[in-house]
Z-matrix of the N, CA and C atoms (Angstrom, degrees):
N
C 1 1.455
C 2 1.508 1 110.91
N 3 1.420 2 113.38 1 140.86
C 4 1.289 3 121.89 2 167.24
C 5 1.367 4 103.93 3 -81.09
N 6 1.061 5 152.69 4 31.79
C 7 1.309 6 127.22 5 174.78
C 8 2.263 7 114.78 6 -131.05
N 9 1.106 8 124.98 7 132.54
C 10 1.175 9 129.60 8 -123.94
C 11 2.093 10 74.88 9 -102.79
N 12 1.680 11 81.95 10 120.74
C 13 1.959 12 99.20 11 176.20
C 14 1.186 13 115.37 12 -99.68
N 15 1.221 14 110.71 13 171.28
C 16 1.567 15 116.25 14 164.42
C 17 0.979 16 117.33 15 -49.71
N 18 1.634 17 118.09 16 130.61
C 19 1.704 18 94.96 17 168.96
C 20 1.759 19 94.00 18 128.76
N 21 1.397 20 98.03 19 -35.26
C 22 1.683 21 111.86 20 -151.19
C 23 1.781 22 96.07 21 -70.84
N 24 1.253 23 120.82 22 160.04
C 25 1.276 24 110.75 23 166.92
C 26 1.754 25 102.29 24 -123.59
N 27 1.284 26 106.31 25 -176.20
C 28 1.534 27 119.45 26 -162.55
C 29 1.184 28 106.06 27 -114.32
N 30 1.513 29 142.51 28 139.18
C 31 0.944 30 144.26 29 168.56
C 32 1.545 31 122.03 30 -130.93
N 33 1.333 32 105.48 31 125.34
C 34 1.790 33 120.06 32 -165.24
C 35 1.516 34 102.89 33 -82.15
N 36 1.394 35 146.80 34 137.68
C 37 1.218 36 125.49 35 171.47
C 38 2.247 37 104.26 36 -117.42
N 39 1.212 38 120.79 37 1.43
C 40 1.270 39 108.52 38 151.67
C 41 1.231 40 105.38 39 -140.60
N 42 1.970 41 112.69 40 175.10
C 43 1.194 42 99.94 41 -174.75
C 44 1.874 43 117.82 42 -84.02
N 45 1.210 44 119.15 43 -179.27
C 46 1.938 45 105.98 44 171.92
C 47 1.285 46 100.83 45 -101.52
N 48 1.419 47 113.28 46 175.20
C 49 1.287 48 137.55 47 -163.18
C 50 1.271 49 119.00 48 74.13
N 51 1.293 50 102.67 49 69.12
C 52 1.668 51 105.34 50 163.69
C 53 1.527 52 97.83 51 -100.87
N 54 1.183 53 106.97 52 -26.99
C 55 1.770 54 92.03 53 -168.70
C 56 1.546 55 99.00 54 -65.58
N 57 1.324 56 123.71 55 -42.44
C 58 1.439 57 128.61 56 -135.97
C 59 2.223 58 80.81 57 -65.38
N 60 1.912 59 100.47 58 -53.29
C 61 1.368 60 108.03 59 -173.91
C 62 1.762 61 116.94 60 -49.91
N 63 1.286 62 112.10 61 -42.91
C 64 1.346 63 106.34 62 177.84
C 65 1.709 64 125.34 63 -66.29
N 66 1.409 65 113.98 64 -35.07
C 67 1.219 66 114.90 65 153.65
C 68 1.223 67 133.96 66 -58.63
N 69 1.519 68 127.91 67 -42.49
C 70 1.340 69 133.65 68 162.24
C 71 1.515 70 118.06 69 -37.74
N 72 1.560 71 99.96 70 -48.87
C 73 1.326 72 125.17 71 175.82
C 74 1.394 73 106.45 72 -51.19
N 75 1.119 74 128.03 73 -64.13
C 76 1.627 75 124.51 74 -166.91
C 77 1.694 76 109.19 75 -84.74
N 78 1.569 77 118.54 76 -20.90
C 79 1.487 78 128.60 77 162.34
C 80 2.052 79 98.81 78 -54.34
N 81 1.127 80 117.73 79 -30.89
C 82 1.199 81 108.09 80 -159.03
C 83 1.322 82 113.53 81 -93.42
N 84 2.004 83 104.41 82 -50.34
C 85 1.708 84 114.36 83 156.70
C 86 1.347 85 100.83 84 -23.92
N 87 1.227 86 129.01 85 -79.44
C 88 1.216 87 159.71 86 -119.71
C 89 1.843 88 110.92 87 -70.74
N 90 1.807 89 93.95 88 -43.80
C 91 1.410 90 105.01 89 -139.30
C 92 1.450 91 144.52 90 17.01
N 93 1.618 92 93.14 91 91.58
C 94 1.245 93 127.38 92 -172.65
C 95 1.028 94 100.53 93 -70.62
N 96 1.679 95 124.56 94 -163.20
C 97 1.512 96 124.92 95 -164.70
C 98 1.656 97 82.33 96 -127.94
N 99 1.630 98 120.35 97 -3.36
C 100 1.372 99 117.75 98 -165.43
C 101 1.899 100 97.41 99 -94.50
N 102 1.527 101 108.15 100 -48.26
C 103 1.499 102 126.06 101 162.05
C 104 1.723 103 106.65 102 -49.47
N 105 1.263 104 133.28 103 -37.74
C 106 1.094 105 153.11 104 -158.25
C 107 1.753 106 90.57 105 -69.99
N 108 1.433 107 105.77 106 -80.73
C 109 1.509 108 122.43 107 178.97
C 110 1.579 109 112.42 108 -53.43
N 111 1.714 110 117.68 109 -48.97
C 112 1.406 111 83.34 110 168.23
C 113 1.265 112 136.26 111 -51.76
N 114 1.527 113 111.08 112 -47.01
C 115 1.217 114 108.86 113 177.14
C 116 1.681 115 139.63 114 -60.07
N 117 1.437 116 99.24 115 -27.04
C 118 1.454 117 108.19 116 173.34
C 119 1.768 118 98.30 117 -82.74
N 120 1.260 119 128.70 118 29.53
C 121 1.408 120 87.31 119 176.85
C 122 2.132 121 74.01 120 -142.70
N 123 1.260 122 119.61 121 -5.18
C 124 1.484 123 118.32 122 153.49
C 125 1.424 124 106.67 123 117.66
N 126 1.281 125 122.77 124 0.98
C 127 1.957 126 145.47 125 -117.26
C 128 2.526 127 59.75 126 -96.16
N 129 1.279 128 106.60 127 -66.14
C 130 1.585 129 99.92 128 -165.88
C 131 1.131 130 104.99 129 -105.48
N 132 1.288 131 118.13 130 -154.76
C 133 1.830 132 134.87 131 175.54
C 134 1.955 133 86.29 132 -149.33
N 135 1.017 134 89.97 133 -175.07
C 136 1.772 135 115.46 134 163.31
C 137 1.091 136 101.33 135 -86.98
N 138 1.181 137 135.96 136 -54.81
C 139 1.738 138 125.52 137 -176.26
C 140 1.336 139 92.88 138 -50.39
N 141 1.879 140 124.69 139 -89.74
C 142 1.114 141 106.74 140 -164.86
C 143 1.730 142 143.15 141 -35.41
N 144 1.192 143 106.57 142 -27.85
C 145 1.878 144 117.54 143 -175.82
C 146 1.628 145 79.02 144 -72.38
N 147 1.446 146 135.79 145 -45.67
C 148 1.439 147 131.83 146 -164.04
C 149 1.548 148 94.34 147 -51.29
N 150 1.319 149 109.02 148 -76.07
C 151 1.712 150 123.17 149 -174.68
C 152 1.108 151 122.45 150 -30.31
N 153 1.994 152 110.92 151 -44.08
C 154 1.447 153 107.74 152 -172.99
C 155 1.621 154 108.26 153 -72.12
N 156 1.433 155 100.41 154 -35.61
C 157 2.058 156 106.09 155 -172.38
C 158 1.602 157 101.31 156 -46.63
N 159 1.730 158 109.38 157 -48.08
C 160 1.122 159 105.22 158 -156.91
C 161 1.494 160 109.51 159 -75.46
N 162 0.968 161 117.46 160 -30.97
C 163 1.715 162 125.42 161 177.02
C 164 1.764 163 96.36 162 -79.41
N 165 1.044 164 143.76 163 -31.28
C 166 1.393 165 131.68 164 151.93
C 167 1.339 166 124.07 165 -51.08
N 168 1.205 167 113.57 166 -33.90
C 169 1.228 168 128.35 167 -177.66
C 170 1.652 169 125.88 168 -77.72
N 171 1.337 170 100.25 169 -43.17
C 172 1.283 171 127.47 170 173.46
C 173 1.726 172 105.06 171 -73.44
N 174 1.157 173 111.18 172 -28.89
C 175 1.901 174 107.04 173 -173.26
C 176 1.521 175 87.10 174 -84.32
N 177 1.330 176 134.70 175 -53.51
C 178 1.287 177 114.35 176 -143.49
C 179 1.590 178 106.30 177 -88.65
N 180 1.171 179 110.25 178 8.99
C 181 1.605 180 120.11 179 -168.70
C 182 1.678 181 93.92 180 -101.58
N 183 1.255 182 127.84 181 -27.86
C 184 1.351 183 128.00 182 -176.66
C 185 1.321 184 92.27 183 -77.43
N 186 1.410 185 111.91 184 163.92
C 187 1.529 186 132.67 185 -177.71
C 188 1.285 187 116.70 186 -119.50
N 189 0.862 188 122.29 187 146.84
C 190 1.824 189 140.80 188 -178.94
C 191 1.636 190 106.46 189 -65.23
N 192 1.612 191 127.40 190 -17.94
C 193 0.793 192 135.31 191 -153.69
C 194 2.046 193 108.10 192 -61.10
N 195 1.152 194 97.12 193 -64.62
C 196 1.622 195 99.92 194 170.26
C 197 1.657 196 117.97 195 -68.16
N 198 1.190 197 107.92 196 10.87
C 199 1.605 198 99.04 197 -168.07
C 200 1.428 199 83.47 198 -108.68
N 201 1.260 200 115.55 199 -39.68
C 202 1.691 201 117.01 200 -166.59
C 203 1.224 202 99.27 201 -85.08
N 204 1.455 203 148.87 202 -41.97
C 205 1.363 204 149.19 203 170.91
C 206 1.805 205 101.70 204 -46.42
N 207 1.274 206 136.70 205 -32.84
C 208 1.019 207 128.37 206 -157.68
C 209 1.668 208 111.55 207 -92.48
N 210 1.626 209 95.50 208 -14.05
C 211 1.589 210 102.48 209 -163.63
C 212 1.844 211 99.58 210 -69.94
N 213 0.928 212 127.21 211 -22.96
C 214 1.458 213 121.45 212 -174.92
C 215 2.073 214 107.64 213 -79.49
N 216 1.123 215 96.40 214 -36.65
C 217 1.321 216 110.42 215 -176.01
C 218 1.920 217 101.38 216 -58.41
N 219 1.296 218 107.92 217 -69.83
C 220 1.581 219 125.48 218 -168.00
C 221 1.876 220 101.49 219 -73.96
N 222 1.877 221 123.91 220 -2.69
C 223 1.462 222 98.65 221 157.95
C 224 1.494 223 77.09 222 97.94
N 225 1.209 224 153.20 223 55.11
C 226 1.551 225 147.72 224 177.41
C 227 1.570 226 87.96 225 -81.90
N 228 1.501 227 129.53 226 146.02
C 229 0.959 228 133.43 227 177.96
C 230 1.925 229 108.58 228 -109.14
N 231 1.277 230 98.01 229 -36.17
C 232 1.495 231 115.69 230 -176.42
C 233 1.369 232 114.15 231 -166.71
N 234 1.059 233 106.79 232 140.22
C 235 2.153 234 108.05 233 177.16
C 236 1.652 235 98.03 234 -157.80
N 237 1.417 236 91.00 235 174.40
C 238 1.380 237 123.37 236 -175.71
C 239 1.528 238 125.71 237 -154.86
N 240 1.157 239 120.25 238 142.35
C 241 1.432 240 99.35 239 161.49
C 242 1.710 241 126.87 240 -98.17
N 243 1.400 242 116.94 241 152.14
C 244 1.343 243 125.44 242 -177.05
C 245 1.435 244 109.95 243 -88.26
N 246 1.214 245 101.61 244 86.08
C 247 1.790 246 96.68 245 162.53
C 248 2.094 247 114.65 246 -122.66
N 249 1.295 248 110.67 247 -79.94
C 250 1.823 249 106.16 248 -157.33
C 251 1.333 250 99.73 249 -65.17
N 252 1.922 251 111.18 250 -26.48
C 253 1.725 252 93.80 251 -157.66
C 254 1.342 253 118.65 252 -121.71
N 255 1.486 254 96.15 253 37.87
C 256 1.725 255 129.13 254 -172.01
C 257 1.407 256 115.05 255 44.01
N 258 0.910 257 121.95 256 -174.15
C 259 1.837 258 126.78 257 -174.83
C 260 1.635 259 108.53 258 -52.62
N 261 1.358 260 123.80 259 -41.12
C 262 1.557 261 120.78 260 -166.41
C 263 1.903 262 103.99 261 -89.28
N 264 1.484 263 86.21 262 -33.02
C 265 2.096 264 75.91 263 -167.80
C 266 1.768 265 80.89 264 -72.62
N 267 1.199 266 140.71 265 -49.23
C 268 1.616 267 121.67 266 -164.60
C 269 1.604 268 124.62 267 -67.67
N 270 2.221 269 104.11 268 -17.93
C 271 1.303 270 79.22 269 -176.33
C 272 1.629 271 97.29 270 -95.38
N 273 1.580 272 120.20 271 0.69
C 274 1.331 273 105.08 272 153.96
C 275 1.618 274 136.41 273 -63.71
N 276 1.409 275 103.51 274 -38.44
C 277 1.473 276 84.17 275 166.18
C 278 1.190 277 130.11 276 -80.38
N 279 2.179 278 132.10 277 12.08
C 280 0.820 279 122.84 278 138.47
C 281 1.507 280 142.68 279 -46.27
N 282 1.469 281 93.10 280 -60.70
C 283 1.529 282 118.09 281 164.90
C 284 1.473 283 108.68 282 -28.25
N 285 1.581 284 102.77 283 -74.35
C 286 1.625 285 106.39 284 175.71
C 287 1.551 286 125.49 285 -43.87
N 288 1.367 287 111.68 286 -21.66
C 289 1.477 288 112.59 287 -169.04
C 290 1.678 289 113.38 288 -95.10
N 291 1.379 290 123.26 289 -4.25
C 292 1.196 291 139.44 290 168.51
C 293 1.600 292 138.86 291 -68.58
N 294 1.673 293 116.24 292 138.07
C 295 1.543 294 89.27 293 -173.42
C 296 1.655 295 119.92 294 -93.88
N 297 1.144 296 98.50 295 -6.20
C 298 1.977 297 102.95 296 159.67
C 299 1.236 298 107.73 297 -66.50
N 300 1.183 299 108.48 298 164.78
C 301 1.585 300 129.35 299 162.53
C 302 1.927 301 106.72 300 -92.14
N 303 1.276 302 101.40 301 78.59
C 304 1.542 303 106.56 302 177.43
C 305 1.353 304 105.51 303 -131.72
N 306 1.266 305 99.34 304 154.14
C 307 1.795 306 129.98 305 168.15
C 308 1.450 307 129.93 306 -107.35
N 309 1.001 308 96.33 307 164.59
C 310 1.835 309 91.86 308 177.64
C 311 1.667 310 101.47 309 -124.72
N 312 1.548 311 91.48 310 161.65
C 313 1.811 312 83.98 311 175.59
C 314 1.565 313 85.59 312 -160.16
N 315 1.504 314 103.99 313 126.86
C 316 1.458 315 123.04 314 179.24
C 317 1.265 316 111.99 315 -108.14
N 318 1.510 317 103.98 316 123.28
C 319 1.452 318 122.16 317 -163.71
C 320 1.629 319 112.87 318 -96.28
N 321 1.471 320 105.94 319 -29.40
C 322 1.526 321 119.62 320 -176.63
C 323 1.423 322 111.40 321 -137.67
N 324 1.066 323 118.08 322 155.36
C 325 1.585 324 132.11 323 -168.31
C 326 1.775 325 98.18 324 -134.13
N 327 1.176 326 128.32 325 109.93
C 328 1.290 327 133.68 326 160.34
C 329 1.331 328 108.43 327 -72.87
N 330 1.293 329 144.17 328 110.43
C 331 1.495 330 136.03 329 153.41
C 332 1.361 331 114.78 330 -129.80
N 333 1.150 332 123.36 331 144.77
C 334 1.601 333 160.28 332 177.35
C 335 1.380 334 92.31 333 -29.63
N 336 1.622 335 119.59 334 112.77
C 337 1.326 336 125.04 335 162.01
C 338 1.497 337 109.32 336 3.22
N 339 1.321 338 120.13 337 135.25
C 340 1.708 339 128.92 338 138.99
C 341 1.640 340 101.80 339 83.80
N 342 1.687 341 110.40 340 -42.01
C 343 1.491 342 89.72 341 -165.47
C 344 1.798 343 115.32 342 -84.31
N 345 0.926 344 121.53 343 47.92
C 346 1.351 345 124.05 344 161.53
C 347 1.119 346 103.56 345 -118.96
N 348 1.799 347 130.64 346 -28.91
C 349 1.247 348 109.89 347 148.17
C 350 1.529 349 142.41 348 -74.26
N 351 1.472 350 113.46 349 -1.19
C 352 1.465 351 125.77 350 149.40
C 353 1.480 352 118.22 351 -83.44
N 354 1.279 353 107.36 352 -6.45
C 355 1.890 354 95.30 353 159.85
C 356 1.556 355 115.78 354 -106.48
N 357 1.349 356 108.64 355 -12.97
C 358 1.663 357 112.78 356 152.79
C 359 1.203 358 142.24 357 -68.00
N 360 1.466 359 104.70 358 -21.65
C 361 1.715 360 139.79 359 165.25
C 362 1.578 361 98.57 360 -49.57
N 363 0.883 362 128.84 361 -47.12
C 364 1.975 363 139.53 362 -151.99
C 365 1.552 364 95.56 363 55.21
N 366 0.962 365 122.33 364 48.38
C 367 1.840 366 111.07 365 151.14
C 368 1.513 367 102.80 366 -89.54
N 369 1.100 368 147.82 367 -7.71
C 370 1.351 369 146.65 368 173.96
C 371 1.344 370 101.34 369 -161.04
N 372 1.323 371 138.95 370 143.23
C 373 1.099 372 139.24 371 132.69
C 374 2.056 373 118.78 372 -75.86
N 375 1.224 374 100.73 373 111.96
C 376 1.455 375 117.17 374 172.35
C 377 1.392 376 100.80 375 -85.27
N 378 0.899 377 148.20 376 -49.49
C 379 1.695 378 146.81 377 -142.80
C 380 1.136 379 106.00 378 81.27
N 381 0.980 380 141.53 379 -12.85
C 382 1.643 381 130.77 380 172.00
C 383 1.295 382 130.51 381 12.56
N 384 1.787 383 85.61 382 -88.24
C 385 1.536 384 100.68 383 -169.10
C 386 1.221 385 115.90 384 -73.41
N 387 1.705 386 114.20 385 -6.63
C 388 1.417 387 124.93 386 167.05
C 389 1.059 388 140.70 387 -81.56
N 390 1.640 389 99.57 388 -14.78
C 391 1.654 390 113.86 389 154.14
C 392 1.531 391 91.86 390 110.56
N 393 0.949 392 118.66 391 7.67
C 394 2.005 393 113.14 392 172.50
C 395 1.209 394 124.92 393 -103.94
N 396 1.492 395 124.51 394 -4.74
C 397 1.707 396 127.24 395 -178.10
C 398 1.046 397 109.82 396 -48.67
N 399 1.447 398 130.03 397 139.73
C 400 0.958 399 107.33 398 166.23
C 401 1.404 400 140.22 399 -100.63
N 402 1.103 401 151.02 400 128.87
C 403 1.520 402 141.74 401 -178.81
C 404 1.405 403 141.07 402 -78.93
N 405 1.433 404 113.28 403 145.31
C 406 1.228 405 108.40 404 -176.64
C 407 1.396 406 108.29 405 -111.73
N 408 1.111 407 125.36 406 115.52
C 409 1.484 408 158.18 407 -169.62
C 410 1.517 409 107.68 408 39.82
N 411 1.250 410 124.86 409 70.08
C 412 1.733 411 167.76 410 -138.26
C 413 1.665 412 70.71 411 -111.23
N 414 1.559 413 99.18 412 157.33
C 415 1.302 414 124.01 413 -173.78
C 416 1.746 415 117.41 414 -86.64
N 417 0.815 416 128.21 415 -154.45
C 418 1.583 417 142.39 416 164.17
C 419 1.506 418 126.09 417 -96.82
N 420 1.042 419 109.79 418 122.20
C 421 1.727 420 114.66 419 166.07
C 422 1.340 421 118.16 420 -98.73
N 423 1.109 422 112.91 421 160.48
C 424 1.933 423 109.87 422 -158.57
C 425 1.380 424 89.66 423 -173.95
N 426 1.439 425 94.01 424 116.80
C 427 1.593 426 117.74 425 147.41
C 428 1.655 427 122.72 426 -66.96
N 429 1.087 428 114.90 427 115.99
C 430 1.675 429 109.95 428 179.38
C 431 1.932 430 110.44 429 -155.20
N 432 1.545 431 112.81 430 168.63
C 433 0.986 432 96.60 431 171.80
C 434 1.731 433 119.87 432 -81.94
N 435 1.218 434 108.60 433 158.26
C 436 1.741 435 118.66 434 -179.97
C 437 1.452 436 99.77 435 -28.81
N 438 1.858 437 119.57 436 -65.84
C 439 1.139 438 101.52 437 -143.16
C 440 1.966 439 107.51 438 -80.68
N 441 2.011 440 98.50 439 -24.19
C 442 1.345 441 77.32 440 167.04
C 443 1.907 442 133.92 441 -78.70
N 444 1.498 443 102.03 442 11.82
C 445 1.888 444 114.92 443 -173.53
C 446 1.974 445 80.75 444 -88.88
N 447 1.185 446 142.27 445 -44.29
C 448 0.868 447 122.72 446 176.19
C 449 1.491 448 140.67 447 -44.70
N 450 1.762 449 107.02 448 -47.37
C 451 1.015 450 126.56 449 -159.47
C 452 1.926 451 106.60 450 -106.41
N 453 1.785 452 103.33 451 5.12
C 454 1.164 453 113.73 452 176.21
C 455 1.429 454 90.56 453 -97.78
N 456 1.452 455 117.17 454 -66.85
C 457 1.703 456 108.94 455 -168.29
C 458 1.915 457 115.54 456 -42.13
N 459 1.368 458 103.42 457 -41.41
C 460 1.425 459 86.05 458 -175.50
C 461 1.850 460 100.98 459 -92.92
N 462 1.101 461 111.90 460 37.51
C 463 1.676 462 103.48 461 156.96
C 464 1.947 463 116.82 462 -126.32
N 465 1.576 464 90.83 463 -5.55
C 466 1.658 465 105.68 464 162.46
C 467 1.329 466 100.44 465 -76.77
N 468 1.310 467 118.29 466 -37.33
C 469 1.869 468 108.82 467 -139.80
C 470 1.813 469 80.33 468 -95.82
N 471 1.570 470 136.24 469 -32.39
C 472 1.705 471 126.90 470 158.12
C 473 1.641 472 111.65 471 -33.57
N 474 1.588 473 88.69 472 -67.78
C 475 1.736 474 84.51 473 -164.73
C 476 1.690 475 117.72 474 -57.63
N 477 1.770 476 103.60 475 -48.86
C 478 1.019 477 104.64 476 -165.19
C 479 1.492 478 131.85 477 -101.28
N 480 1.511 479 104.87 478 4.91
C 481 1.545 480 125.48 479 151.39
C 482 1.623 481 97.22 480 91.45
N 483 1.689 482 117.67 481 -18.80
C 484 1.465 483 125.21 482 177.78
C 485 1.448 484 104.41 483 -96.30
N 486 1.670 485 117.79 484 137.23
C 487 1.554 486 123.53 485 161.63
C 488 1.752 487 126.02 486 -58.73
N 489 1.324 488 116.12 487 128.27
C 490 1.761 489 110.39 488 166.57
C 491 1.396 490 80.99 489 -94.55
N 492 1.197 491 96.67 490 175.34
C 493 1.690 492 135.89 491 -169.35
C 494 1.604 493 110.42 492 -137.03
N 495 1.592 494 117.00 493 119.74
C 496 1.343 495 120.80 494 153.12
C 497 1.518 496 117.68 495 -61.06
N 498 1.334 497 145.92 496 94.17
C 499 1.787 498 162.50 497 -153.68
C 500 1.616 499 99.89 498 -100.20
N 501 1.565 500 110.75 499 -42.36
C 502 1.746 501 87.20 500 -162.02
C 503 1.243 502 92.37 501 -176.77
N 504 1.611 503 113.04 502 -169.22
C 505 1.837 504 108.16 503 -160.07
C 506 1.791 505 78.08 504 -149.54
N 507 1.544 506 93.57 505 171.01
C 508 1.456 507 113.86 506 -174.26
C 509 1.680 508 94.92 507 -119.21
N 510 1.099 509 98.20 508 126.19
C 511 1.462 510 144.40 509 -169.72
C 512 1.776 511 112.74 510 -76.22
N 513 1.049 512 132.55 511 168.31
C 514 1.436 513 142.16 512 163.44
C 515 1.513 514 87.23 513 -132.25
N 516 1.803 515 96.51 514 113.59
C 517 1.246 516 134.69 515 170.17
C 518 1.429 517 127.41 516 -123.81
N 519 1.092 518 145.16 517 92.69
C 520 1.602 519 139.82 518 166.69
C 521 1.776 520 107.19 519 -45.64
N 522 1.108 521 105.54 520 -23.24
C 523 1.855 522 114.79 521 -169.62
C 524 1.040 523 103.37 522 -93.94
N 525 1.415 524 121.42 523 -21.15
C 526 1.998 525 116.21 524 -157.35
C 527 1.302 526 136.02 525 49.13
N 528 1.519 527 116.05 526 39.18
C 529 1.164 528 127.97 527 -146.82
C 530 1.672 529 93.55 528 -85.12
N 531 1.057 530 127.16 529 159.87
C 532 1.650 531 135.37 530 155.33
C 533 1.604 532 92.80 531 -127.88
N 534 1.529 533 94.87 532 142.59
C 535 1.513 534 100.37 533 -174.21
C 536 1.769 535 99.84 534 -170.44
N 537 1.668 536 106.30 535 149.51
C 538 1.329 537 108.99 536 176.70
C 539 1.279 538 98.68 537 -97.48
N 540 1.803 539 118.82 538 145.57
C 541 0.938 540 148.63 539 -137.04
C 542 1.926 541 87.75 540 -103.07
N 543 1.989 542 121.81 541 128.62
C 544 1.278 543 99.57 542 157.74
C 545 1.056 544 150.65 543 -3.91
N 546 1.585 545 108.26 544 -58.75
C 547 1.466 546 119.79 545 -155.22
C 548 1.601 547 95.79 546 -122.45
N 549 1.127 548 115.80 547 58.02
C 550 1.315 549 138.80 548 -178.45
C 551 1.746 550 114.37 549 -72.42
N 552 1.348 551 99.16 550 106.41
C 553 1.358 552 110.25 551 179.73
C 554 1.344 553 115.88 552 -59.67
N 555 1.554 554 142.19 553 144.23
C 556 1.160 555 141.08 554 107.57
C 557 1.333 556 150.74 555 -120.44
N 558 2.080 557 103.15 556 150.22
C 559 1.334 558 113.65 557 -129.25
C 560 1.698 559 85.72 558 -89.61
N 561 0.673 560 104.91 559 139.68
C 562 1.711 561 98.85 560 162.30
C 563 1.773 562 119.12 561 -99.72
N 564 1.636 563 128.00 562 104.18
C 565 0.951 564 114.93 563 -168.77
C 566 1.342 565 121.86 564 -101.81
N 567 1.411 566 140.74 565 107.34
C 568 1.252 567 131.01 566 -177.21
C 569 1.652 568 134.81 567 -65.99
N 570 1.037 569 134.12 568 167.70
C 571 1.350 570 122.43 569 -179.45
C 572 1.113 571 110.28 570 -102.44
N 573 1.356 572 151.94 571 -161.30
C 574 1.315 573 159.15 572 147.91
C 575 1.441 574 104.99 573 -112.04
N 576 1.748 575 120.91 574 136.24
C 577 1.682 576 102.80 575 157.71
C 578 1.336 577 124.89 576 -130.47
């Protein structure tokens, strides 16, 4: 069956916060009074705003192409991609688009070095950690079972030299809710340069 059961888990294939990095980025060109305050209060450095651009830079330049080619292979039950309405408005309108009564519940949030601690800062609220940032060309989400989310992440992370992440599981919901979980992890992912 194509259609994503209880049981199923979720799989992220890049990390979020590109928006948070590209703004930082031009707060910093710029010297803003927003770049200004992070820095006077220690929240970044210049290296780091460097790190996040480049790992922003580097995610949105990769393509969906092997991540989405793989979903038929590994048993994909349902996916989407994460871009305008960040991780929670998209895996809700998954949820919504289903003929079970299921939910999602996201346990972990992968995002791009540092900027979840620039949306913890309150110099901007992004939504981030709330699951609404939005992204610019943000990876794939995929409903699948555990053992094939296992044996998919480490055949993304062969081809494409970048890690997916198991985030969260699909729920039995009458509501169809997608929702981040209390005790909501975040991953901090670094780049290489």
């Amino acid at each position: 069956h194509s259609i994503p059961g209880v049981g199923d888990v979720v799989v992220l294939t890049k990390p979020l916060g590109t928006q948070v990095a590209v703004n930082v980025h031009e707060w910093r060109v710029r010297k803003t009074a927003k770049w200004m305050e992070l820095s006077k209060r220690k929240i970044l450095s210049v290296e780091d705003a460097e790190d996040m651009m480049h790992a922003a830079v580097c995610s949105m330049a990769r393509l969906n192409r092997h991540a989405g080619s793989l979903m038929l292979k590994h048993h994909a039950h349902a996916g989407t991609d994460v871009t305008g309405f960040g991780i929670l408005g998209h895996a809700q309108n998954l949820m919504d688009n289903q003929s079970r009564p299921v939910g999602m519940e996201i346990h972990t949030l992968p995002c791009i070095a540092n900027t979840a601690e620039v949306e913890k800062s309150g110099v901007l609220d992004f939504r981030l950690v709330k699951g609404y940032s939005a992204e610019t060309s943000g990876g794939l989400m995929i409903c699948m079972k555990e053992e094939d989310a296992v044996a998919y992440c480490k055949e993304i992370e062969e081809i494409d030299g970048e890690p997916a992440w198991i985030i969260g599981k699909v729920v039995e919901d009458s509501e169809r809710k997608a929702k981040l979980l209390d005790n909501l992890e975040i991953l901090e992912v670094s780049s290489e340069r």
